[in-house]
Z-matrix of the N, CA and C atoms (Angstrom, degrees):
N
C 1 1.449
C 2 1.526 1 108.93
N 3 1.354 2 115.44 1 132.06
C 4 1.295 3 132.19 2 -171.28
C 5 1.625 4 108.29 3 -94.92
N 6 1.177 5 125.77 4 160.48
C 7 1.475 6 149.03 5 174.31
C 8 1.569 7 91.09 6 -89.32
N 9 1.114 8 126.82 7 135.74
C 10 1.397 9 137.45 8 160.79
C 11 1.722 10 112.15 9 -135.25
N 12 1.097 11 104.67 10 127.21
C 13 1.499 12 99.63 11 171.00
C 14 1.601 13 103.63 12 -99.43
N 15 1.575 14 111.04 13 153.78
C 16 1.433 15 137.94 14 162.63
C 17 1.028 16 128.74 15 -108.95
N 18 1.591 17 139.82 16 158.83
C 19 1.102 18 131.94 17 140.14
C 20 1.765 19 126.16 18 -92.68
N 21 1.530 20 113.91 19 108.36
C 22 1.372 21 91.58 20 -161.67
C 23 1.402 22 113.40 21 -104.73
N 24 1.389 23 135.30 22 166.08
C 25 1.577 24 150.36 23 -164.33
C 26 1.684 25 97.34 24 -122.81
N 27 0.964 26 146.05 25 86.32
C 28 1.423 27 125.42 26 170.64
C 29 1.662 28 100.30 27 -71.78
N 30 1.650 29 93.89 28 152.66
C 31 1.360 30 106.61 29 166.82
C 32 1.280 31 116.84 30 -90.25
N 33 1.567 32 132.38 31 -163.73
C 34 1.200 33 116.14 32 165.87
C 35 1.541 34 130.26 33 -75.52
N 36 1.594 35 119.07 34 -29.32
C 37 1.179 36 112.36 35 160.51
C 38 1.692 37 131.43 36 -67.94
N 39 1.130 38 94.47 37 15.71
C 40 1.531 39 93.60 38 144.79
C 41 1.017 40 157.33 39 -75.25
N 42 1.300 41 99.12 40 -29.38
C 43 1.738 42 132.19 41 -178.44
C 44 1.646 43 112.10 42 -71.41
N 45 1.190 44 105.98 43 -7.01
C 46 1.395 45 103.98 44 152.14
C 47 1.736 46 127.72 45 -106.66
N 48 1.239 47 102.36 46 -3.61
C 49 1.384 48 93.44 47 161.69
C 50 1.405 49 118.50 48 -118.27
N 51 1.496 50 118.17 49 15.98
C 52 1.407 51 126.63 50 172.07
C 53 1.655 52 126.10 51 -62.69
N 54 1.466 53 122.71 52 -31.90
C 55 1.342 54 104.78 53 147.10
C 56 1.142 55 122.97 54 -89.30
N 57 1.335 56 144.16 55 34.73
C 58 1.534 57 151.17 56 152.52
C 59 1.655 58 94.81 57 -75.57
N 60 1.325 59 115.55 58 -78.77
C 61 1.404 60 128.25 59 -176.81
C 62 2.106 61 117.66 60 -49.30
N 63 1.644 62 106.16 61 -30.66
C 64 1.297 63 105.83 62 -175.54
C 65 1.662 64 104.38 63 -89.12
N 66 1.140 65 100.59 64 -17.72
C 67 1.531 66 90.75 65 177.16
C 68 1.795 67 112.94 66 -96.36
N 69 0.932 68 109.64 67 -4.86
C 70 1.463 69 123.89 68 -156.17
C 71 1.729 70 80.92 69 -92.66
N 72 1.424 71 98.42 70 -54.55
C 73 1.982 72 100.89 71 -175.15
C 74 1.769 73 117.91 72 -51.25
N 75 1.412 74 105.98 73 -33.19
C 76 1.623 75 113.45 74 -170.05
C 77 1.535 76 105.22 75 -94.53
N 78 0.964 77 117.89 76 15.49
C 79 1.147 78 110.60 77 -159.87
C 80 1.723 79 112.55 78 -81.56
N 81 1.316 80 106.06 79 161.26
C 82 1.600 81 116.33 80 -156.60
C 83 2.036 82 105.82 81 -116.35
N 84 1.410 83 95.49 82 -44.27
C 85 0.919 84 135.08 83 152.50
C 86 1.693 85 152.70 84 -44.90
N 87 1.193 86 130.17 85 67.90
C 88 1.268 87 119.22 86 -148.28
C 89 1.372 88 109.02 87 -78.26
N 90 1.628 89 121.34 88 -2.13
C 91 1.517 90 116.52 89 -175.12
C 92 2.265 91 97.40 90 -92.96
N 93 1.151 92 95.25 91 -23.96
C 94 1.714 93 111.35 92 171.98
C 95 1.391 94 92.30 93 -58.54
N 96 1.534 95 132.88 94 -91.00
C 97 1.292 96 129.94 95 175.56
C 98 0.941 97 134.76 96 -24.65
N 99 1.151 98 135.97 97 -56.14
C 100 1.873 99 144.24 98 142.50
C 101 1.208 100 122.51 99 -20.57
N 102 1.373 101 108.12 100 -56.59
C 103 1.824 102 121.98 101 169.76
C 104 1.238 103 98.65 102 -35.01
N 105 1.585 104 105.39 103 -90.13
C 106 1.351 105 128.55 104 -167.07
C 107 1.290 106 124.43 105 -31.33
N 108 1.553 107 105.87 106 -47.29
C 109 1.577 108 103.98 107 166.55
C 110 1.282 109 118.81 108 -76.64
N 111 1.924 110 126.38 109 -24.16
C 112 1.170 111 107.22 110 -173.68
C 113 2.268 112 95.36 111 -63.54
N 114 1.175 113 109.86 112 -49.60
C 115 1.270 114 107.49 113 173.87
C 116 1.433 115 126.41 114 -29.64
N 117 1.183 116 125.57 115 -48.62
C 118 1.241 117 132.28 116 -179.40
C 119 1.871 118 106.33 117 -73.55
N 120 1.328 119 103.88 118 -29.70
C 121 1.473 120 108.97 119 165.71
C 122 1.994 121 132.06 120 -45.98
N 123 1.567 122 71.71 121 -70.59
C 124 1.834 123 93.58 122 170.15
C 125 1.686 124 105.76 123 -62.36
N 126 1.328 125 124.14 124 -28.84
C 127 1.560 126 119.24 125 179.88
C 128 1.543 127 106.14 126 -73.64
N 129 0.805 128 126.46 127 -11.61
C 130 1.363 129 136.74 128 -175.54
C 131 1.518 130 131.52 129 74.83
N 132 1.727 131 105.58 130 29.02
C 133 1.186 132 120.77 131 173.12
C 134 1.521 133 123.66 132 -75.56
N 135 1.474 134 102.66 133 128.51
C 136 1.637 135 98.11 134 -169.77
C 137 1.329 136 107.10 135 -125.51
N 138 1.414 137 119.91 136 172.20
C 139 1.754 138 104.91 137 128.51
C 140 1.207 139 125.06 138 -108.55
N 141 1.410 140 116.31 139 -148.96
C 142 1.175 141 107.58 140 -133.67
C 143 1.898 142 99.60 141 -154.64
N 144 0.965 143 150.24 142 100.31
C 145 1.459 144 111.30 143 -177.56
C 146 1.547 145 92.82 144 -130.10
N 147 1.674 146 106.82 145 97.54
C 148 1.301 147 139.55 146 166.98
C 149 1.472 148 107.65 147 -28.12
N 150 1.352 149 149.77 148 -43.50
C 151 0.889 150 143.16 149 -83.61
C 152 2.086 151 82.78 150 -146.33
N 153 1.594 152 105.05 151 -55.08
C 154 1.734 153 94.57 152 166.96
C 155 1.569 154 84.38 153 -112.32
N 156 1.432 155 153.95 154 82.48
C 157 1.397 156 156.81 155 151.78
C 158 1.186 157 97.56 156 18.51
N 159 1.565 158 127.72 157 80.97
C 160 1.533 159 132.33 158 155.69
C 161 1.456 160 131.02 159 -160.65
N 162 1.166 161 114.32 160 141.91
C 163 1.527 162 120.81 161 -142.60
C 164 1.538 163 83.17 162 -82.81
N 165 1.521 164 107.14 163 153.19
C 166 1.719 165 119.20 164 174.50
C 167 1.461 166 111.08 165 -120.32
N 168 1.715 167 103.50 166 99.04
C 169 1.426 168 96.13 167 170.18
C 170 1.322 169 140.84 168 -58.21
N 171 1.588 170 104.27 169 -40.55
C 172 1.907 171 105.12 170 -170.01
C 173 1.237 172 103.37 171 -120.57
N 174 1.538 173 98.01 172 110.29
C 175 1.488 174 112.30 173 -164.81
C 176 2.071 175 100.39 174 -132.57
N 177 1.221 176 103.10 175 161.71
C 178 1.426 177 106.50 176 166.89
C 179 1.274 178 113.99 177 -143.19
N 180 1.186 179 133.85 178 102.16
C 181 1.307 180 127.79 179 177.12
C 182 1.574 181 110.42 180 -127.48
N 183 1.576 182 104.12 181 152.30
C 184 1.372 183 118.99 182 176.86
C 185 1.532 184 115.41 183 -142.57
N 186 1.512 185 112.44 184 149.76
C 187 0.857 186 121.33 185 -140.71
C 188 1.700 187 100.88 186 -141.44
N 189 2.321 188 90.49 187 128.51
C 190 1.747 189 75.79 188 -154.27
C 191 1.382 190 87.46 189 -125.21
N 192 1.187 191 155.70 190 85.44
C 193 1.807 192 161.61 191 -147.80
C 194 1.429 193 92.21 192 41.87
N 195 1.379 194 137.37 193 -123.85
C 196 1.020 195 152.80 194 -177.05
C 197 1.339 196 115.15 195 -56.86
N 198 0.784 197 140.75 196 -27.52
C 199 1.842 198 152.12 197 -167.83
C 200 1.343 199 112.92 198 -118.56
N 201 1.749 200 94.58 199 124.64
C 202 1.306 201 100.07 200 178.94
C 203 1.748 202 119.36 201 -114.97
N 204 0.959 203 151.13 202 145.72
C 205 1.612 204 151.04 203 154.87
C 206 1.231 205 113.13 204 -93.73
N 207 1.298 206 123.43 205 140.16
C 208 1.062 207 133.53 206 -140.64
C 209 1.681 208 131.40 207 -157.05
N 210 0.704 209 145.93 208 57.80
C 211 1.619 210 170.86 209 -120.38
C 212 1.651 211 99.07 210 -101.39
N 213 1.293 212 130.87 211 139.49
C 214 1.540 213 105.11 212 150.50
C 215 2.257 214 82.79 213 -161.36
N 216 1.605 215 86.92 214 -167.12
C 217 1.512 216 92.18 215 -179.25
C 218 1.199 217 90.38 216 -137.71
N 219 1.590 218 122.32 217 134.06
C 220 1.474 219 123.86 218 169.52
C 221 1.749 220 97.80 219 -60.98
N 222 1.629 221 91.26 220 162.80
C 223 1.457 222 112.49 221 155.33
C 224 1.632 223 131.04 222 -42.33
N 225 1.093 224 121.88 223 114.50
C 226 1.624 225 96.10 224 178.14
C 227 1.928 226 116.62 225 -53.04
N 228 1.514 227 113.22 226 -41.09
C 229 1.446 228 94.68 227 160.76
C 230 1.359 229 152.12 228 -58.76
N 231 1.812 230 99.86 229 -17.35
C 232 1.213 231 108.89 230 158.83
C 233 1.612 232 147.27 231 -39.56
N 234 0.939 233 163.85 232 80.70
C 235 1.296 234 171.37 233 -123.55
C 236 1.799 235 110.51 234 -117.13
């Protein structure tokens, strides 16, 4: 799994999961980090990769004003 940087735009439904993700980013803590994503899990935040139509479970991303880093693991069916 690769480091990717973004440039990101949140929309407005973000703003409710923006301290899930800002605290999840600073974190010191690896049982804090875990939380947060299991949280963002059960909320039903995903991604997404439009591109072969398939949802990406194990992902890590953080999010720093505009810029995001970004971690994930393809699908094992993925090709």
């Amino acid at each position: 799994m690769f480091w990717q940087i973004c440039k990101f735009k949140p929309e407005e439904a973000f703003q409710e999961f923006e301290p899930l993700f800002q605290e999840a980013s600073a974190f010191q803590d690896m049982a804090v980090f875990e939380r947060n994503y299991d949280q963002l899990a059960e909320s039903g935040v995903i991604l997404f990769d439009v591109e072969n139509n398939t949802e990406i479970k194990d992902f890590i991303l953080h999010i720093d004003g505009e810029q995001v880093t970004l971690r994930y693991a393809e699908q094992p069916d993925h090709k």
